[in-house]
C-alpha positions in Angstrom: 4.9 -18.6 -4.5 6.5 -15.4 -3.0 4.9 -13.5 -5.3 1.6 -14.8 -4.5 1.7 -14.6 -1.0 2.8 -11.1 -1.4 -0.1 -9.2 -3.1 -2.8 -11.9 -1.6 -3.9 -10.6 1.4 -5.2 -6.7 0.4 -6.7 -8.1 -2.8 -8.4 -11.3 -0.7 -9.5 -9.4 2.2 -11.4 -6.9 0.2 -13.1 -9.7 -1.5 -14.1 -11.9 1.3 -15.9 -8.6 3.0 -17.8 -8.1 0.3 -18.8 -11.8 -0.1 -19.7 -11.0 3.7 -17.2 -12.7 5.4 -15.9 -10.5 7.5 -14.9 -13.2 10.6 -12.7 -14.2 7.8 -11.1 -10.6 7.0 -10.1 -11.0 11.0 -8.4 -14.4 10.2 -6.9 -13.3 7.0 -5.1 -10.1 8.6 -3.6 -12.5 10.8 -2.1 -14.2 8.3 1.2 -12.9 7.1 4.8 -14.6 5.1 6.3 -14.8 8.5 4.3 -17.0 9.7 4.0 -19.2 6.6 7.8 -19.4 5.6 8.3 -20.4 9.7 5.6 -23.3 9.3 7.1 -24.7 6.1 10.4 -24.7 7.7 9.1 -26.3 11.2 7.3 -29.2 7.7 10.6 -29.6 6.7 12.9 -30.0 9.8 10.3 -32.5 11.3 11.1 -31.6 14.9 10.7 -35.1 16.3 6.9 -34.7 15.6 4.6 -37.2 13.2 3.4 -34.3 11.9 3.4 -30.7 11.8 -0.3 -29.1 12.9 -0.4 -25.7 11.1 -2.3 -22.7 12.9 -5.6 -22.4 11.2 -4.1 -19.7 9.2 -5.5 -18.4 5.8 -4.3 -17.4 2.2 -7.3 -16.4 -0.2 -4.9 -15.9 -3.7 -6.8 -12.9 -5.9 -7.9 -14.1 -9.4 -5.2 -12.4 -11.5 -2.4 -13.8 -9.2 -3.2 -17.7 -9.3 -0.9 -20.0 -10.1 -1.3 -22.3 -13.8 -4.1 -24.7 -12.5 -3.0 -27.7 -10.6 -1.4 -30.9 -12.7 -2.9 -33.7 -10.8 -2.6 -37.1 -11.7 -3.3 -39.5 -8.9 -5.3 -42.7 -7.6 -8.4 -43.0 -5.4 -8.3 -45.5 -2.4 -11.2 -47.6 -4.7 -8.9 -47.7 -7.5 -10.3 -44.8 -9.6 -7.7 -42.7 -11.8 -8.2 -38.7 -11.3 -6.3 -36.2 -13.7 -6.3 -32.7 -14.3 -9.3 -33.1 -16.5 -11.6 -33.7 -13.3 -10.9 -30.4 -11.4 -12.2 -28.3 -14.9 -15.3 -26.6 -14.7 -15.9 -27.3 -10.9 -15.0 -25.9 -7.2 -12.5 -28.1 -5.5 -11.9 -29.2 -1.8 -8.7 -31.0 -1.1 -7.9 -31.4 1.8 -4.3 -33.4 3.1 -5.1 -36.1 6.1 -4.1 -39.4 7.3 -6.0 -41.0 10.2 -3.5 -40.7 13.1 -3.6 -36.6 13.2 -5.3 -35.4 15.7 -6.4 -32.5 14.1 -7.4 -34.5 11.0 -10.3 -36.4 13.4 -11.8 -32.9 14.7 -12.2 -31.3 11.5 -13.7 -34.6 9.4 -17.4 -34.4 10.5 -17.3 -30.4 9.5 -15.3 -31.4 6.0 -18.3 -34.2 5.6 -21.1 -31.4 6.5 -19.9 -28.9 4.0 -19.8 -31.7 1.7 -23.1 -32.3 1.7 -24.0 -28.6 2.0 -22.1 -27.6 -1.5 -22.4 -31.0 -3.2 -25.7 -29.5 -5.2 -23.9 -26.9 -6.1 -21.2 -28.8 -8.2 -18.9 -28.9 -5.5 -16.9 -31.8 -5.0 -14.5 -33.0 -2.1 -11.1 -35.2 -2.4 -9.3 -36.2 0.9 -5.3 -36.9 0.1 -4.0 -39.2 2.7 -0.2 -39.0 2.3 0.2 -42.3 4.9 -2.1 -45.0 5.4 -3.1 -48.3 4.3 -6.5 -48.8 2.5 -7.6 -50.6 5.3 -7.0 -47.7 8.3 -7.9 -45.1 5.2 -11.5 -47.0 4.9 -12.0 -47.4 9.2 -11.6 -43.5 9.5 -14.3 -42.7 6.6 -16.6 -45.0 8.4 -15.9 -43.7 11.8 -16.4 -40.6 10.7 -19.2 -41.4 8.2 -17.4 -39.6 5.0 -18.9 -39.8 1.7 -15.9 -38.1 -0.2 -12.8 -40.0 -1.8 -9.5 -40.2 -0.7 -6.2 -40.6 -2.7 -3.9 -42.8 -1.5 -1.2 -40.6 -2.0 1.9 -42.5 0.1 3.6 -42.2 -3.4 3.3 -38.2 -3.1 2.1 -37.3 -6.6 -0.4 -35.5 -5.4 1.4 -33.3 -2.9 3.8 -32.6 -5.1 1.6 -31.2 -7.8 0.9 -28.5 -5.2 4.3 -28.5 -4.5 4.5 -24.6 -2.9 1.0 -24.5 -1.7 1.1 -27.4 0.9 4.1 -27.3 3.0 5.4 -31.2 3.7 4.3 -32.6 6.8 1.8 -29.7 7.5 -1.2 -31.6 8.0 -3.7 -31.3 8.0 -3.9 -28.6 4.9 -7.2 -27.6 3.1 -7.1 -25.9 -0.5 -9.7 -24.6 -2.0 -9.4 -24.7 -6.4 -11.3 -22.5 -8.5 -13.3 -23.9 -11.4 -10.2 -23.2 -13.5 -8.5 -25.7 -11.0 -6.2 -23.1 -9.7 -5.5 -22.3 -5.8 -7.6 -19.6 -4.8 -7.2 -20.4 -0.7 -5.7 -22.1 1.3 -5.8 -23.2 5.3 -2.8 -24.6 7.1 -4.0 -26.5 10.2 -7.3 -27.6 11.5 -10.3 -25.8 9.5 -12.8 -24.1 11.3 -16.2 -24.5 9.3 -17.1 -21.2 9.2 -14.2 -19.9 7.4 -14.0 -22.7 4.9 -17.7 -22.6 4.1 -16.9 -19.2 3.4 -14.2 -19.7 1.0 -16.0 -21.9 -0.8 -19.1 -19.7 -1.4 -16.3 -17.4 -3.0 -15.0 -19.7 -5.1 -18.6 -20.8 -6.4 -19.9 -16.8 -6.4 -17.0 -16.1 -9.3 
């Protein structure tokens, strides 16, 4: 992951300005290994907290530095098995949640939005909730009318297929997969819509 994190940021700056993003490029240079090594540390110490809100911060991974794609294996809230096959040939938004973080409530309805804004374009959307029941799972995608699935991922498979890329406890977390089903960015904290519609655009455009 060090090695990732390390020659990410010239390569993905350059290449979310030409994708017109240049917001983005502000958020991105903000971004640095500091910050990200300090977050997964405050994940893993807990600090009295039920979880650990990351600060909006972003990681766009160039091409020739990803990772092998991701080896998930995991189970929808409706019972459906996913495996690695699924996340072949299509963009991927996953994004970590369960229903009692607070910044998990304020992003939904933007998550939803870009749903439905990419979902012609092959896109598809998986929420990972890492605590709930099925029951509180299923009252916050009505609340918050989302027309995604969620794993139920109490179990942590899925998290720890990204083992590296999502820090524990940081929620939420958004990653963004390439049609390869390989990390090419990631947010730690509340996603602003902007930035993530953004990332996906990229992700689509290659």
């Amino acid at each position: 992951m060090a090695g990732n994190r390390g020659s990410a940021s010239p390569v993905s700056r350059r290449s979310v300005l030409t994708a017109g993003g240049a917001a983005l490029a502000v958020v991105l240079g903000l971004t640095g290994c500091a910050q990200e090594d300090a977050l997964a540390k405050q994940a893993k110490a807990g600090d009295n907290k039920n979880y650990v809100a990351g600060d909006g911060s972003v990681t766009e991974f160039a091409v020739a530095d990803r990772k092998s794609p991701v080896a998930i294996k995991g189970t929808l809230f409706d019972g459906t098995a996913v495996t690695a096959e699924a996340f072949q040939g299509k963009v991927t938004v996953l994004n970590f949640w369960f229903a009692a973080c607070a910044p998990c409530r304020v992003e939904a309805p933007s998550l939803e939005a870009l749903h439905q804004d990419f979902k012609s374009q092959g896109v598809q959307f998986f929420g990972v909730n890492l605590r709930d029941e099925k029951a509180t799972a299923d009252a916050f995608d009505s609340t918050f009318n989302l027309t995604y699935p969620s794993f139920n991922d109490k179990d942590g498979a899925v998290l720890l297929a990204v083992s590296g890329l999502v820090p524990p406890g940081a929620v939420p977390t958004t990653l963004v997969l390439d049609k390869q089903g390989r990390v090419a960015s990631r947010v730690l904290g509340e996603i602003q819509k902007g930035t993530l519609k953004s990332l996906i655009a990229a992700a689509v455009a290659e």
